[in-house]
Residue, then its C-alpha position, 0 to 999 in steps of 0.5 A: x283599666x284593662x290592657x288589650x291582649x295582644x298575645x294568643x293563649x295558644x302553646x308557644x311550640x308547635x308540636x314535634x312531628x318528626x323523631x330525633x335521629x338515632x344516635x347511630x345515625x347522629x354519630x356517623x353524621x358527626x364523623x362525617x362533619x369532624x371528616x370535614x373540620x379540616x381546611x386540609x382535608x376540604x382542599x384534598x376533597x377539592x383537589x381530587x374532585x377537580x382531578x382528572x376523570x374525577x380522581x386522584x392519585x395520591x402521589x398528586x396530592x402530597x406537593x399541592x398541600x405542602x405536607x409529608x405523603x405519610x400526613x396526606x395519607x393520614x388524612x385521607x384516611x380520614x376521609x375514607x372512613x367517614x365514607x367521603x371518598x373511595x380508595x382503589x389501590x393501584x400498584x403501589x399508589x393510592x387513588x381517590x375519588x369522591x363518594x357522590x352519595x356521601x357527599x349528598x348525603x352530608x349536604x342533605x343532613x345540613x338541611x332542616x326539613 
């Protein structure tokens, strides 16, 4: 008695069309993302994004999040050398705004193609 085949003998992998990402690219989407891993960090990001004109001050964002100016502006730090915001010194205070492209372009590295 033989068994009916049920399964094509055909490869079991569609063949890769597309290259991987370099490993400069991959690891300046890996700072953007660890940027990101912080619940802090995503609450400034929110709270500068809601801000007035699109930015903020960062005298305005040290209360809302309950730490000291020295770890808000660590942590801002963070997000302006993955590229997330931009840092525009007026006199004596910081002020940041998000960086659209970057943003998009994290949103954009999420999605499979």
């Amino acid at each position: 008695m033989t068994l009916p085949v049920t399964i094509a003998d055909v490869a079991c992998c569609a063949p890769r069309t597309a290259s991987a990402l370099p490993v400069a690219e991959a690891e300046r989407i890996a700072r953007v993302f660890k940027a990101l891993g912080d619940p802090t960090r995503i609450r400034l990001l929110s709270m500068i994004s809601s801000g007035e004109g699109g930015e903020a001050c960062i005298c305005d964002l040290t209360e809302p999040v309950g730490l000291s100016q020295g770890t808000v502006s660590h942590h801002m730090k963070l997000l302006t050398d993955a590229g997330l915001v931009t840092r525009e010194q007026r006199g004596k205070w910081a002020y940041f705004a998000l960086d659209r492209d970057a943003m998009n372009a994290a949103a954009a590295a999420l999605r499979l193609s």
